[in-house]
C-alpha positions in Angstrom: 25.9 -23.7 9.6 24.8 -20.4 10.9 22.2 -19.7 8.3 20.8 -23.4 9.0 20.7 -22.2 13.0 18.8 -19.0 12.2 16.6 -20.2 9.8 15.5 -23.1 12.3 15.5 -20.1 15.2 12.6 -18.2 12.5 10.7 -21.0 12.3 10.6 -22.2 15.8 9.7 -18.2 16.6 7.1 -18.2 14.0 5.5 -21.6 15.2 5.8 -19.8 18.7 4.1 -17.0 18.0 1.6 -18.9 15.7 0.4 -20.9 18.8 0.3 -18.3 21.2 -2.0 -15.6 19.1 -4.9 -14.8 21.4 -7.3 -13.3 19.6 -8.3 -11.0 16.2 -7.3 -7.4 16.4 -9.8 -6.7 12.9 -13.3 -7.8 13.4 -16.4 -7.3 11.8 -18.0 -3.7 12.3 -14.5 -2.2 12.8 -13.3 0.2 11.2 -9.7 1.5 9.9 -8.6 3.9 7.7 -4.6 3.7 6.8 -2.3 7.1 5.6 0.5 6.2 4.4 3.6 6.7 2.4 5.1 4.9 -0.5 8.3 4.2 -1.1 9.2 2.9 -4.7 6.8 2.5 -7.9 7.7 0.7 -11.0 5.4 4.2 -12.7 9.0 6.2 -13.0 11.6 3.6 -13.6 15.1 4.7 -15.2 17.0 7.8 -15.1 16.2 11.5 -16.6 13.9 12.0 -13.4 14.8 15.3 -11.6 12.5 14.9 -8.6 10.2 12.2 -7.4 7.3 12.8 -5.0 6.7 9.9 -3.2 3.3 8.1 -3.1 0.7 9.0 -0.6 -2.3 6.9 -0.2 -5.3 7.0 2.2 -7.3 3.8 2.6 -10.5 2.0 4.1 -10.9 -1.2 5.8 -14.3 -2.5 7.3 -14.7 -5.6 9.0 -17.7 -7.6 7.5 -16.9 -11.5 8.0 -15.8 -13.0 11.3 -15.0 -16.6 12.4 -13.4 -17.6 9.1 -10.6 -20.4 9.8 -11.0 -19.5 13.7 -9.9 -16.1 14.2 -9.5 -15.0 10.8 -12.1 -12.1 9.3 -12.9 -10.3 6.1 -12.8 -7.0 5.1 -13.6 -4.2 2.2 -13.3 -1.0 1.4 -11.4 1.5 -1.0 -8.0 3.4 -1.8 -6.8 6.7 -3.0 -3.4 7.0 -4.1 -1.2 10.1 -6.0 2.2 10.0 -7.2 4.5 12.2 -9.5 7.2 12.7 -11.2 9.2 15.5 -13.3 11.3 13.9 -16.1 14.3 16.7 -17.1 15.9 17.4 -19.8 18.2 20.2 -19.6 15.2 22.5 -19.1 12.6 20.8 -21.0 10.7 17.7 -19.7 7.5 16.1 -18.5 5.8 16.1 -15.4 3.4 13.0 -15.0 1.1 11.9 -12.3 -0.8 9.0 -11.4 -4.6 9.1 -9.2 -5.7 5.4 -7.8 -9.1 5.2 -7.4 -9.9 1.5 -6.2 -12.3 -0.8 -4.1 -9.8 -3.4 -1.7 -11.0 -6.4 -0.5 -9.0 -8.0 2.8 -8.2 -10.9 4.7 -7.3 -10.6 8.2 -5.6 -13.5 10.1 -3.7 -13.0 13.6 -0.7 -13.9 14.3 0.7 -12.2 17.1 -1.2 -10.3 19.6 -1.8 -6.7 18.5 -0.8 -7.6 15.1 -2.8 -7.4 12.4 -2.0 -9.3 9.5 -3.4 -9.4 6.0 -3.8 -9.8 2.6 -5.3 -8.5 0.0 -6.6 -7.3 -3.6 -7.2 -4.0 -4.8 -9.3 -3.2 -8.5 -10.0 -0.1 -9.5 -9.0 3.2 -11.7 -5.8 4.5 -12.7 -6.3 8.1 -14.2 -2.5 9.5 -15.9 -1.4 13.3 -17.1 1.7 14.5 -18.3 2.1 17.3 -18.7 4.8 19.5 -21.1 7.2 21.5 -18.8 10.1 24.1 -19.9 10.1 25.5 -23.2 12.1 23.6 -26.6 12.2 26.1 -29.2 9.2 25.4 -31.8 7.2 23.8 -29.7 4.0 24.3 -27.3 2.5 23.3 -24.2 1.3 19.8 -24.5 -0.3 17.7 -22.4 -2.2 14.4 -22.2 -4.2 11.8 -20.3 -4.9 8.1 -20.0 -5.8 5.7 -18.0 -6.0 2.3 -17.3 -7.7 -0.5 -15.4 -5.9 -0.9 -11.8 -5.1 -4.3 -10.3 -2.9 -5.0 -7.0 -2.1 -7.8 -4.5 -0.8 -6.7 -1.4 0.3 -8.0 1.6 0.0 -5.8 5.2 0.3 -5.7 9.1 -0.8 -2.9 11.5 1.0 -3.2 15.0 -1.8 -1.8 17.1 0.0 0.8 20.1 -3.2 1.7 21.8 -6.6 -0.1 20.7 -7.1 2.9 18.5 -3.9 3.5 16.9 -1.6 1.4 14.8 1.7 1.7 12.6 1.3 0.2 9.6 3.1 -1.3 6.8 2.4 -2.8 3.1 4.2 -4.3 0.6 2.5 -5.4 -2.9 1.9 -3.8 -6.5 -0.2 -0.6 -5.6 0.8 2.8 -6.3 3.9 1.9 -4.7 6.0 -0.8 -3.5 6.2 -0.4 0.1 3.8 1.6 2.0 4.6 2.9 5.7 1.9 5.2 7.8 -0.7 5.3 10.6 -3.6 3.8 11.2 -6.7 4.9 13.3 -9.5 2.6 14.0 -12.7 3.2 15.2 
């Protein structure tokens, strides 16, 4: 009974808040750039990992479309991500790393004044080392590369503070699960 009370209490909130956005906090000629952290990657899954940097990102957003479904607006722009990882082995390991290079293409629909809510695709590069650490008897320093075409869907909102500065949050298949940071637009 009490999950059927809050989940009716969500959706009365939601259709609230739905009814009552005001206007679009992304429009077209604006300009924001996200730096943000990430917090869990499906790149270094399992054990044996001794340390884990966490993903960093810096991304682009630029309003190009306005007026689509009302209030809603377009955007595009590009990512760069890095991530790493050191995979132990009682002294001996790898150390790998992952750079995202990627074009992102938005869509911006309000909700909820001074909320900015989107969605999104991101295609792009992803360039991989590793990298031979410690030192096995009878062996040498190896290393190698790859890479690999990047695709991610994401989902975002950027709670705006002042009409400049935002918090921000996404949560989609990019360089990490779950990225938090600031955004500045201008």
């Amino acid at each position: 009974m009490k999950i059927k009370v809050l989940l009716l209490a969500t959706l009365f909130a939601f259709g609230f808040l739905t009814v009552n956005a005001q206007t679009s906090t992304f429009n077209k000629g604006d300009k924001v750039i996200n730096l943000c952290v990430g917090f869990g990657s499906g790149y270094y899954a399992g054990g044996g990992y001794s340390s884990k940097m966490p993903a960093v990102s810096g991304s682009l957003d630029v309003g190009i479309l306005d007026n689509i479904l009302e209030k809603g607006s377009i955007g595009v722009g590009g990512i760069v991500g890095y991530s790493s990882a050191k995979f132990d082995y009682t002294g001996y390991g790898w150390k790998y790393t992952h750079l995202v290079i990627a074009a992102r293409g938005t869509f911006h629909y309000p909700f909820v004044d001074k909320l900015d809510t989107y969605a999104g695709l991101a295609l792009g590069y992803n360039a991989v080392s590793a990298k031979e650490t410690g030192n096995w008897p009878g062996t040498t320093n190896y290393s190698a590369t790859g890479s690999s075409p990047y695709f991610a869907g994401f989902v975002g909102a950027r709670y705006y503070f002042s009409n400049n500065i935002a918090g921000v949050a996404e949560l989609g298949s990019g360089i990490a699960y779950l990225n938090i940071g600031i955004a500045l637009k201008f």
